[in-house]
C-alpha positions in Angstrom: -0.2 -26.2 8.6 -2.4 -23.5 8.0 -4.0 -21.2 10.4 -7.4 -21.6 11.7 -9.9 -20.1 9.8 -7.2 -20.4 6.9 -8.6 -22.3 3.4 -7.9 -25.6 2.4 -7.9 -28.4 -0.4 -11.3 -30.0 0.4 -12.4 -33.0 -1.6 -15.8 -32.7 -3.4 -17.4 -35.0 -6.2 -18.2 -33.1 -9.4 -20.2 -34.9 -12.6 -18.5 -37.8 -11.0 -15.0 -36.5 -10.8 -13.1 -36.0 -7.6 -11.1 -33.1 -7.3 -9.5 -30.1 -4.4 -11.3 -27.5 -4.5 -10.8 -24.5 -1.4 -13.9 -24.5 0.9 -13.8 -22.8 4.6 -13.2 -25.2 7.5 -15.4 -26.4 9.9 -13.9 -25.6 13.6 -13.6 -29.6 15.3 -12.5 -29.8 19.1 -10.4 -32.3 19.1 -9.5 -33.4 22.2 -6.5 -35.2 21.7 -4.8 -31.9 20.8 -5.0 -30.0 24.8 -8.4 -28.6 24.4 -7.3 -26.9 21.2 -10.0 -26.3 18.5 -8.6 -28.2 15.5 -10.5 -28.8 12.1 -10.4 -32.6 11.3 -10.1 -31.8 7.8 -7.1 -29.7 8.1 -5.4 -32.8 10.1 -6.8 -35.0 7.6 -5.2 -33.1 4.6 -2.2 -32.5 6.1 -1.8 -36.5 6.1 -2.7 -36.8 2.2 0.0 -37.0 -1.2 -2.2 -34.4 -3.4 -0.3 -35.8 -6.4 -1.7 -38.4 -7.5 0.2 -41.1 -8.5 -0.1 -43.2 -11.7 -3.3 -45.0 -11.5 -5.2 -41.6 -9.7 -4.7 -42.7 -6.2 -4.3 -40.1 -3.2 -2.3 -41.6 -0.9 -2.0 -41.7 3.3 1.5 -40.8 4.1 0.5 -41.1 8.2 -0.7 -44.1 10.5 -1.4 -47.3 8.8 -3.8 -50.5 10.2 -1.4 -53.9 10.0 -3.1 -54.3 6.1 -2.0 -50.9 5.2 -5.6 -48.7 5.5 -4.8 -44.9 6.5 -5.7 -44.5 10.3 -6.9 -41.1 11.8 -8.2 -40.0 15.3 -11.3 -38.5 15.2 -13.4 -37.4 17.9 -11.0 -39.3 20.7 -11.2 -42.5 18.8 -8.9 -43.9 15.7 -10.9 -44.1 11.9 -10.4 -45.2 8.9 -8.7 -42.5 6.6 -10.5 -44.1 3.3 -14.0 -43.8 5.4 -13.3 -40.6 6.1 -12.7 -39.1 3.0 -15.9 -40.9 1.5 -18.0 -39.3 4.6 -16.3 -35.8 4.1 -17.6 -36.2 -0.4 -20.7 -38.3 0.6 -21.8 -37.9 4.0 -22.6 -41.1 6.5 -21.9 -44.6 5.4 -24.9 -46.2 5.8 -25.0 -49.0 8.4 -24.2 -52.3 7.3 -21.6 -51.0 4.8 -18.1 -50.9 4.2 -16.2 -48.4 2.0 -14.1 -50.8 -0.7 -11.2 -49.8 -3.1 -11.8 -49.7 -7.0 -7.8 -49.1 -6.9 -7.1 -52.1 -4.8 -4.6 -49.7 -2.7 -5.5 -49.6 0.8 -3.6 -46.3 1.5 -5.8 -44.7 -0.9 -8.3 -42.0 -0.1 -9.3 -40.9 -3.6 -13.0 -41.3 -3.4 -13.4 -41.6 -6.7 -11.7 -44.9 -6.0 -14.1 -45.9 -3.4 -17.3 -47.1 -3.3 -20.0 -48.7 -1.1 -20.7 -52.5 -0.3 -21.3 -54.9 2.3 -18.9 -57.4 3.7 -19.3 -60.0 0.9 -19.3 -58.0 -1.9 -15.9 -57.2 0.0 -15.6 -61.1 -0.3 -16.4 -61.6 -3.5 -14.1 -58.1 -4.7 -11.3 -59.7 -3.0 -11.7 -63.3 -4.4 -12.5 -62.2 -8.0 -9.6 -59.9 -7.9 -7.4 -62.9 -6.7 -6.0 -61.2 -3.8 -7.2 -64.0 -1.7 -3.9 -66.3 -2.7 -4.1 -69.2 -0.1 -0.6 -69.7 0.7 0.5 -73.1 1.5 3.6 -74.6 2.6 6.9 -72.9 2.4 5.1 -70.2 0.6 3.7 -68.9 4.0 5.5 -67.0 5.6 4.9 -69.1 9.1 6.2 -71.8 7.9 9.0 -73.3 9.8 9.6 -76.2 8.1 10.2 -77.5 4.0 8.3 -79.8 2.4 11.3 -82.2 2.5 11.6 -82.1 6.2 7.8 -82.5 6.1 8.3 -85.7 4.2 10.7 -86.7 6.4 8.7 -85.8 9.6 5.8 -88.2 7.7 8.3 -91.4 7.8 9.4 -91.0 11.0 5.8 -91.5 11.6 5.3 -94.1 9.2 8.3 -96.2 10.9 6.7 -95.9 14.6 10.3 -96.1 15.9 10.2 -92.5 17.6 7.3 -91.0 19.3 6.2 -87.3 18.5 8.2 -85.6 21.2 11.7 -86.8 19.4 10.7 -86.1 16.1 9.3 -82.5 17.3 13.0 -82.3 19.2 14.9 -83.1 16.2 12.8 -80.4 13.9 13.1 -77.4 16.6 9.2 -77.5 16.4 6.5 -78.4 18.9 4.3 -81.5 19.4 1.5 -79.6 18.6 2.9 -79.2 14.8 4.1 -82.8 14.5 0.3 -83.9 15.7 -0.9 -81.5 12.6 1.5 -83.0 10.4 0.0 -86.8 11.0 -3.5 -86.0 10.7 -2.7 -83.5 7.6 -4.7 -80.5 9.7 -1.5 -79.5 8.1 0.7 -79.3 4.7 -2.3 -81.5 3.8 -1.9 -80.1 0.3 1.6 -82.3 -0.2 1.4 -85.9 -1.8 1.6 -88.9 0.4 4.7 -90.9 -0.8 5.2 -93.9 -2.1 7.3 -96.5 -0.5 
């Protein structure tokens, strides 16, 4: 890592195109690091792939958010890494707004990939982009039963001759589930057979 006062890759916005140009940091007391004075940037670019891979993105190789979005501490308190580089091309994000991916890759901080919108234009990016795939059934990964155990579980009901607490028993699942199952809260998406 480079020394303070030292000069670094710094992302800036030119005719529209992003590139690293070398710009003097800004001291930042960070105060996760013992009182040392750190700049966020350096931190920030020493977390960064400067190669960009094939579709342009540059990617967070650090922390990641359980959906895969760069995190980074700044000022005591964990960020966004995307937000982060749009503030540091940009400036403030006004309220309101969220930073969204053209690239569709949430480790990406290329902010020529990002761009402003609110939380249904996130919505509406996510469902016209089809990323939104509603899984059902075995397909999700939650799922502890088949759909031919689920058919099953359906004519034990349909019979009357156990209650829910042996059928739950026999399926290594809970009451709760087999309750679902009847009132189609759950796998409501499979056919009701024909006897």
């Amino acid at each position: 890592m480079a020394g303070r006062g030292a000069r670094l890759p710094r992302l800036t916005r030119n005719a529209g195109i992003i590139s690293a140009v070398v710009l003097a940091p800004r001291a930042y007391h960070d105060a996760h690091h013992a009182g040392a004075t750190v700049n966020a940037y350096e931190r920030f670019s020493a977390k960064v792939d400067w190669r960009p891979d094939e579709r342009g993105c540059l990617l967070w190789t650090a922390c990641t958010y359980p959906f895969g979005h760069g995190q980074f501490r700044l000022h005591g308190r964990l960020v966004r890494a995307h937000r982060f580089a749009w503030e540091s091309v940009n400036g403030p994000i006004p309220d309101g707004l969220c930073v969204l991916h053209q690239c569709d890759v949430p480790r990406c901080v290329n902010p020529a990939h990002l761009f402003l919108g609110t939380q249904l234009d996130n919505i509406a990016d996510r469902d016209a982009k089809g990323r939104q795939a509603r899984q059902q059934g075995e397909a999700c990964g939650k799922s502890k039963l088949t759909e031919v155990q689920v058919h099953s579980i359906r004519s034990y009901i349909a019979d009357g001759v156990l209650l829910q607490y042996e059928i739950a028993d026999m399926f290594n699942v809970t009451t709760g589930a087999i309750g679902h199952i009847k009132t189609r809260r759950t796998w409501s998406h499979l056919a009701t057979e024909v006897r």
